[in-house]
C-alpha positions in Angstrom: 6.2 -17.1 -26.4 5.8 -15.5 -22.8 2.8 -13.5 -22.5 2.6 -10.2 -20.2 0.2 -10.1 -17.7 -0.5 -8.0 -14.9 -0.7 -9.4 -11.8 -1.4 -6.8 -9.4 -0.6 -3.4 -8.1 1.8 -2.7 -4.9 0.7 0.8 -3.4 3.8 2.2 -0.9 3.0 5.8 -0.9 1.4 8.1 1.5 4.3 10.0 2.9 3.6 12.8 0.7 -0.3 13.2 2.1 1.1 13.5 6.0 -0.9 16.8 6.1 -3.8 18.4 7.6 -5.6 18.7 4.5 -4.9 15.7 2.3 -4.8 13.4 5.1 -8.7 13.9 5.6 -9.7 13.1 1.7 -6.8 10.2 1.6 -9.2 7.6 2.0 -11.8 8.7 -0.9 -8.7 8.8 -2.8 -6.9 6.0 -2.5 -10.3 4.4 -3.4 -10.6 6.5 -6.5 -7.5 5.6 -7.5 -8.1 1.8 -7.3 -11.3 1.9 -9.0 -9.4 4.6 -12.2 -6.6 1.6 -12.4 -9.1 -1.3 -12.7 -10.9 1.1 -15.4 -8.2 2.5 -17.0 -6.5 -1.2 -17.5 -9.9 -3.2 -18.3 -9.2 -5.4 -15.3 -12.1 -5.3 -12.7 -10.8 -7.8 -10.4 -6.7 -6.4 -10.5 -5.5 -7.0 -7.2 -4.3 -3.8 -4.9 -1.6 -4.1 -2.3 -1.5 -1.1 0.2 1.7 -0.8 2.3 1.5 1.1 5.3 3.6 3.8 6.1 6.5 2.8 8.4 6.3 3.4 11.9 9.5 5.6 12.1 8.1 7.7 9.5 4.7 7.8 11.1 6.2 8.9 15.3 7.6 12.4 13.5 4.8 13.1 11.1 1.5 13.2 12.9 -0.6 12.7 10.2 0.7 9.8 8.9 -1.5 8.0 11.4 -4.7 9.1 9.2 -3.3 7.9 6.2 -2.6 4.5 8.0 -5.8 4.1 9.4 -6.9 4.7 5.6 -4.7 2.2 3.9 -5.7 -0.2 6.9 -9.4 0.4 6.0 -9.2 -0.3 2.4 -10.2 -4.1 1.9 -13.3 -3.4 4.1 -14.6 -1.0 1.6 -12.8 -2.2 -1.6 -13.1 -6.0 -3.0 -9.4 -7.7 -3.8 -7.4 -5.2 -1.9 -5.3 -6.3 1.3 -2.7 -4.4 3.3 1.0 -4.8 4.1 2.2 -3.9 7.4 5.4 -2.2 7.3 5.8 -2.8 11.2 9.7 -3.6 12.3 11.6 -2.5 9.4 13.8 -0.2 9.7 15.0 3.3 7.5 18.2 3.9 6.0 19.0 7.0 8.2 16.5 9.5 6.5 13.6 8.7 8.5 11.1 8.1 5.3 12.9 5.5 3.4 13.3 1.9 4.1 17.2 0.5 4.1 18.3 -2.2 1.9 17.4 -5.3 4.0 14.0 -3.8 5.2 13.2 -2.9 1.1 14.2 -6.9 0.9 11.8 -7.8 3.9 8.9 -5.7 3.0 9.0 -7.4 -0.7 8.9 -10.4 0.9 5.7 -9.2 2.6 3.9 -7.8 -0.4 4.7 -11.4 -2.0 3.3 -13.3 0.8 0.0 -11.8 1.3 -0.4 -12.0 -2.4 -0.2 -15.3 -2.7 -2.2 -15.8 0.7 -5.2 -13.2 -0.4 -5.4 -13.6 -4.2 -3.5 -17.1 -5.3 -6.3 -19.5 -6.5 -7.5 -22.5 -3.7 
């Protein structure tokens, strides 16, 4: 019988913290937030993928650059984390959602620095 087992988180969020105030604490909370799922599922060691927020959302929303540098820092301050660069895809005409064939590429991207970062050598 299969057995469930989580693998690891993917992070794409941020958008939503593109602001003068929650941009500054987005850092300590991102961290929080790893450390409350690792407790909170009983898995110290869960890997944490971080997307960064796309670059057409980031040129309108000024902020967003904070939050990137944040999600950028993470594996420096957090063991088993890494970042996926969301650089070169493209929205779907909204300006803060990825199209169809960029959701496609940046799944490919979380899968690939997965396996890179956290598959057993």
């Amino acid at each position: 019988m299969y057995k469930r087992q989580l693998k690891g988180i993917l992070w794409q969020q941020g958008e939503s913290d593109c602001d003068s105030v929650r941009s500054v604490v987005y850092s300590s909370k991102l961290m929080a937030l790893v450390k409350s799922f690792r407790k909170d599922l009983k898995i110290k060691s869960l890997p944490f993928l971080a997307g960064t927020i796309a670059p057409f959302y980031e040129a309108r929303h000024p902020f967003a650059k904070q939050i990137n540098e944040a999600i950028e820092g993470l594996p420096a301050t957090l063991r088993r984390t890494a970042v996926v660069d969301s650089d070169g895809l493209m929205d779907k005409g909204d300006a803060t959602h990825f199209n169809s064939e960029s959701a496609r590429e940046l799944g490919v991207r979380y899968a690939t620095v997965f396996i890179s970062t956290f598959s057993k050598k």
